[in-house]
C-alpha positions in Angstrom: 1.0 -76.2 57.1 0.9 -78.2 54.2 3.1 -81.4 55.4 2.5 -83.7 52.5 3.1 -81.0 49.8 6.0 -79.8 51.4 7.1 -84.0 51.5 6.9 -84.1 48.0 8.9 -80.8 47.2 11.5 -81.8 49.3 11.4 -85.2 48.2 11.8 -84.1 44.8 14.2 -81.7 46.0 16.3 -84.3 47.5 15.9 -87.1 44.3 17.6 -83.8 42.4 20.6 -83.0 44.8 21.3 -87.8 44.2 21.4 -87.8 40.5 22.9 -84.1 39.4 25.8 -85.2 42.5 25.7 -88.7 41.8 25.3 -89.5 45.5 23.5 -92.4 46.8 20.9 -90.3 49.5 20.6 -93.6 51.3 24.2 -93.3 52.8 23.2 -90.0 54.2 20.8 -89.9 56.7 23.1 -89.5 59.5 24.6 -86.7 57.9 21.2 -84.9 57.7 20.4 -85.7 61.0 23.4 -84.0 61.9 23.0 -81.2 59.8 19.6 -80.9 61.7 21.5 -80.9 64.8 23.4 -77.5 63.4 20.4 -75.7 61.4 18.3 -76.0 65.1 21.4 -74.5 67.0 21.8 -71.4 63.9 18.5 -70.8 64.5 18.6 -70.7 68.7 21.7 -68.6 68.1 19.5 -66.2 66.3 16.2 -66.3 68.9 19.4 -64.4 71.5 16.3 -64.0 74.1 16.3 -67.4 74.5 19.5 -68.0 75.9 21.5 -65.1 76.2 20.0 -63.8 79.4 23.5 -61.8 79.4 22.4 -59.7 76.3 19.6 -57.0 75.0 19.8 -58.4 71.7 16.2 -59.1 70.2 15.0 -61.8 67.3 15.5 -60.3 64.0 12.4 -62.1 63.0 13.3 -62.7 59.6 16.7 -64.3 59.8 15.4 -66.3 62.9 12.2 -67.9 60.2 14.9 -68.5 58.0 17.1 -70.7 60.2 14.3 -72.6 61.7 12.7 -72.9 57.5 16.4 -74.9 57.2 15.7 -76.7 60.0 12.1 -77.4 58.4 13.8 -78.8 55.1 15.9 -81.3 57.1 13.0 -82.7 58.9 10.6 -83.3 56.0 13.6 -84.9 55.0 14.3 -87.2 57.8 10.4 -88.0 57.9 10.7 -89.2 54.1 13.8 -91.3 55.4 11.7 -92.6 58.1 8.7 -93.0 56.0 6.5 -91.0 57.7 3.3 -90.0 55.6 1.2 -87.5 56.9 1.9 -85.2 59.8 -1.0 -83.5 62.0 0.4 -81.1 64.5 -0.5 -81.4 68.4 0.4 -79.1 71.0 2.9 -80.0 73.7 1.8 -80.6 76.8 4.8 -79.2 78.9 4.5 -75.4 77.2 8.0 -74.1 78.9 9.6 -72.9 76.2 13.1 -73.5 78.4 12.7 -77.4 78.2 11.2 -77.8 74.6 14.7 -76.1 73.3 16.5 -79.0 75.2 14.0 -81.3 74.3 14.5 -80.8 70.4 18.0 -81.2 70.7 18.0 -84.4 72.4 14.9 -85.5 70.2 17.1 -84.2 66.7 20.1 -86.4 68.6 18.0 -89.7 69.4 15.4 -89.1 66.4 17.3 -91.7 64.0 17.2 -94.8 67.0 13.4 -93.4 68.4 11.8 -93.0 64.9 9.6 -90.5 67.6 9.3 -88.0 64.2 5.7 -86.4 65.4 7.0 -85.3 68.9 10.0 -83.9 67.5 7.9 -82.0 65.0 5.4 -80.8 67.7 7.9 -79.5 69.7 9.6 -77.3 66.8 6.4 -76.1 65.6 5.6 -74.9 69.1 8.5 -73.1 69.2 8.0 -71.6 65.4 4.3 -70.5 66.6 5.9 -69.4 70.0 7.3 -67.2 68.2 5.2 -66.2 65.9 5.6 -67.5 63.1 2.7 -68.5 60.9 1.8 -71.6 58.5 1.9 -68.9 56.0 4.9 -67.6 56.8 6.7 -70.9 57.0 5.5 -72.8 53.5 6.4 -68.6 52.6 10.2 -69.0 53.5 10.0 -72.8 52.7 9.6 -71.9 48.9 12.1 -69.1 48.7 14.4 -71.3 50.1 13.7 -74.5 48.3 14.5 -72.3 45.2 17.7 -71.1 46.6 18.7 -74.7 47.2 18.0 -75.8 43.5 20.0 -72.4 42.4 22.7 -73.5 44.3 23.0 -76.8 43.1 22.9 -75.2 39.4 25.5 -72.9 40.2 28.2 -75.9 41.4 27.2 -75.4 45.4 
């Protein structure tokens, strides 16, 4: 994945959102991290094999990549808030897909007091690639999405 070219779109993405709102992005970094928090849990909710051991409801693959893509924009986000500059991803060393769902939560919830950005990352991407997901398919979604978000903002979202 591209990390620093997707750093500059969203940080370019985010400079946009500031000046056509008039918002200071500085005084929002709690509110991303929260909005983290929900895009993570939208995108569990729609991975049902991963929790809902009551259900035979399966991944509908694409509205799962798009959830965890939002959850992708937040990040690069937080990691330009955090001044993180380049991203190379590792693979976890504790693979159960059971604890690195409770691990990202309590990393997206602690991220902002740890600064612990790249172990956060490596545990989403994990996930993402658990599930098949690709680079490609990511930086893929990643675009569509990054020109739904400037739509929106042109269209008084």
């Amino acid at each position: 994945m591209d990390f620093k070219g997707l750093k500059e779109k969203q940080r370019k993405l985010d400079s946009y959102i500031g000046e056509s709102k008039n918002i200071d992005m500085s005084k929002h970094v709690l509110d991303r991290n929260k909005a983290l928090q929900v895009e993570f849990n939208e995108f569990i909710n729609e991975v049902p094999e991963l929790f809902k051991y009551w259900s035979n409801k399966k991944m509908k693959r694409d509205a799962a990549l798009e959830e965890f893509v939002d959850g992708i924009h937040f990040l690069i986000s937080l990691s330009n808030d955090l001044g993180v500059e380049d991203y190379t991803y590792t693979e976890p060393f504790n693979k159960d897909i059971e604890s690195i769902v409770l691990r990202i939560n309590y990393k997206i919830s602690t991220l902002l007091w740890t600064k612990d950005f790249k172990s956060l990352m490596d545990d989403y991407m994990f996930l993402g690639y658990y599930l098949g997901f690709t680079d490609e398919d990511i930086e893929q979604f990643y675009e569509q999405k990054n020109q739904e978000n400037y739509n929106r903002q042109n269209n008084g979202y």
